[in-house]
C-alpha angles and dihedrals in degrees: 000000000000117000102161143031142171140158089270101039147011122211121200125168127226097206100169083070092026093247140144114209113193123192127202124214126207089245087082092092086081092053123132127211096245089048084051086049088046093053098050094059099054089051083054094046088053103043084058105045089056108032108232131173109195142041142199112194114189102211101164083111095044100111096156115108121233108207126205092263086062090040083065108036089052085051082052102041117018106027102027110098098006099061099104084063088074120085102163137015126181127177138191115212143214130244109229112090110229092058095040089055087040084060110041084051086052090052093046101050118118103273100029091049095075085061117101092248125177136174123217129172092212129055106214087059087053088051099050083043082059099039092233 
């Protein structure tokens, strides 16, 4: 079920496995950082109301790069309290190189880095990671 959607993502929830599958869309190469900021807290909004417990973020069109200043303030204000909420995280990653090392650092951050995080280049293998 779809519960958010902009012109950079779409968020839909899987609530029958608990999961929140975001998909990222090329325009985010126009992206500024408080509509980065924006959209992190609707994923977090959304994790919460329904309790979910995985995600799958499909990031090959994320070309949007999230600089060390972002890294931290999504450790600080998204992450940060809510982790153990996570039990698993799978992303599947872009190709091109910039974004992909943007998002590995984001995931190994402090507080992001307790989470079960890891990186696939193909989605179904994300989503038998997840058991979804």
């Amino acid at each position: 079920m779809e519960v958010y959607k902009n012109e950079y993502l779409s968020i839909k929830i899987d609530e029958t496995n608990k999961v929140l599958i975001e998909e990222w869309y090329a325009t985010t190469t126009e992206m500024t950082k408080d509509e980065w900021k924006e959209t992190r807290h609707k994923f977090k909004d959304v994790f919460l109301q329904y309790k979910l417990n995985k995600f799958l973020s499909l990031c090959k069109e994320l070309y949007f790069v999230i600089t060390p200043e972002l890294q931290n303030w999504m450790a600080e204000n998204i992450t940060k309290g809510s982790e153990h909420l996570v039990e698993k995280a799978a992303l599947v990653i872009p190709s091109e190189i910039f974004a992909e090392v943007s998002l590995e650092q984001t995931m190994s951050e402090k507080e992001t880095g307790k989470l079960d995080t890891v990186f696939f280049d193909d989605e179904q293998n994300a989503r038998n990671w997840l058991n979804i």
